[in-house]
C-alpha positions as a Python dict, from the first residue, in 0.01 Angstrom:
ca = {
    (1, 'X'): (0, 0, 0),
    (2, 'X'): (130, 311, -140),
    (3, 'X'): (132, 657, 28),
    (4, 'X'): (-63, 984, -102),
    (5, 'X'): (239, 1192, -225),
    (6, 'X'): (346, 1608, -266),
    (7, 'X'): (125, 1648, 46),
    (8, 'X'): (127, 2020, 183),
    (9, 'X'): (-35, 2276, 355),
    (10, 'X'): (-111, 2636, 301),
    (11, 'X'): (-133, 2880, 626),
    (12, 'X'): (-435, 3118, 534),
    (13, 'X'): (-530, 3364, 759),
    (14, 'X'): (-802, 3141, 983),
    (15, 'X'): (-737, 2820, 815),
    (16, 'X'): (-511, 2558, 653),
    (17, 'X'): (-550, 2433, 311),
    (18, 'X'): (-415, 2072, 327),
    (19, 'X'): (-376, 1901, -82),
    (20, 'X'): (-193, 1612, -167),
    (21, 'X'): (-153, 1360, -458),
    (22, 'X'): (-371, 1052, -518),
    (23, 'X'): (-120, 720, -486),
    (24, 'X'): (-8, 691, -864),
    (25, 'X'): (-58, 305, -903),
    (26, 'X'): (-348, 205, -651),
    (27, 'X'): (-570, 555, -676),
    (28, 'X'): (-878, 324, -824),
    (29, 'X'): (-886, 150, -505),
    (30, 'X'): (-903, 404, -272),
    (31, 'X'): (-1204, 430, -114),
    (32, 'X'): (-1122, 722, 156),
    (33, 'X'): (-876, 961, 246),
    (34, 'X'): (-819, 1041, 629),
    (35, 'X'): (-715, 1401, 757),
    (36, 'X'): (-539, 1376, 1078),
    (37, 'X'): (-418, 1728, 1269),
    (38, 'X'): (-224, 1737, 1597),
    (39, 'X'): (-171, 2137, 1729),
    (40, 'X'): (75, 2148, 1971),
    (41, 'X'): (267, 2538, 2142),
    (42, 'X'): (620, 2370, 2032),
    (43, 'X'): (657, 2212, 1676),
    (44, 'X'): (907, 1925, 1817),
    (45, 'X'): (607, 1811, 2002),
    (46, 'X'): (393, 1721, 1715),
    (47, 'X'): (367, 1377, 1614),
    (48, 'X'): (136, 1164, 1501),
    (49, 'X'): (9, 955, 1811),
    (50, 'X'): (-128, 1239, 1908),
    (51, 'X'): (-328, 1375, 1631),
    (52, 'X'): (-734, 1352, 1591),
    (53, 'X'): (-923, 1320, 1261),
    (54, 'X'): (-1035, 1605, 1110),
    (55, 'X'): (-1142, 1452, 781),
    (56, 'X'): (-1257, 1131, 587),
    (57, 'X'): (-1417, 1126, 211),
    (58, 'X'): (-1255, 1097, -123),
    (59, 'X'): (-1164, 1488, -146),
    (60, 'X'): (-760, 1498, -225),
    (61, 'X'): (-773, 1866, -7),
    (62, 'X'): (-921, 1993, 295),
    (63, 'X'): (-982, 2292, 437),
    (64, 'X'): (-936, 2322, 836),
    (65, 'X'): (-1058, 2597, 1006),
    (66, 'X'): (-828, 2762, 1278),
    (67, 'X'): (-968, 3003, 1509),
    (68, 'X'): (-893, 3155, 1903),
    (69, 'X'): (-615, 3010, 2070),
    (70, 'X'): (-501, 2763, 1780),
    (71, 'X'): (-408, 3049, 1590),
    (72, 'X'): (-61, 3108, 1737),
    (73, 'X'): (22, 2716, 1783),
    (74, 'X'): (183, 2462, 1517),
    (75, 'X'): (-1, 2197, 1333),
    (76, 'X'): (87, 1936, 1172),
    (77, 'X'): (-80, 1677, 885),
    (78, 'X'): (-138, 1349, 814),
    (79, 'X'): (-308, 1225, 551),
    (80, 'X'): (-391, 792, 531),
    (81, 'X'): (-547, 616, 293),
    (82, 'X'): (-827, 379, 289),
    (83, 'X'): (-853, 111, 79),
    (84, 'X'): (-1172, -91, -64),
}
């Protein structure tokens, strides 16, 4: 199965804005997308064993909502695709 591609984020003052690509072959079959964050003090401990969905639906961007302690830690995205 392909991957979604140009996946980024966008630091916004109490949030992320997550947006990515829908697979360019395979997009009519998808039947969810699934956000996946992991928020970590160091950024070489982020990975993706770790993270915790944040997100499922057919939206290709998400908006996640940072606030209190969070604010001065790294995140990092994943984005997986589900397919009918």
């Amino acid at each position: 199965p392909e991957e979604v591609t140009n996946l980024s984020s966008v630091s916004l003052n109490s949030a992320y804005y997550v947006q990515w690509d829908k697979p360019v072959n395979s997009f009519r079959f998808v039947e969810d997308y699934k956000v996946y964050v992991d928020i970590k003090d160091s950024q070489a401990s982020l990975n993706r064993a770790d993270a915790v969905l944040v997100y499922q639906g057919d939206n290709t961007n998400y908006m996640y909502p940072v606030s209190g302690s969070n604010l001065d830690k790294y995140h990092q995205f994943w984005v997986e695709i589900i397919y009918r």
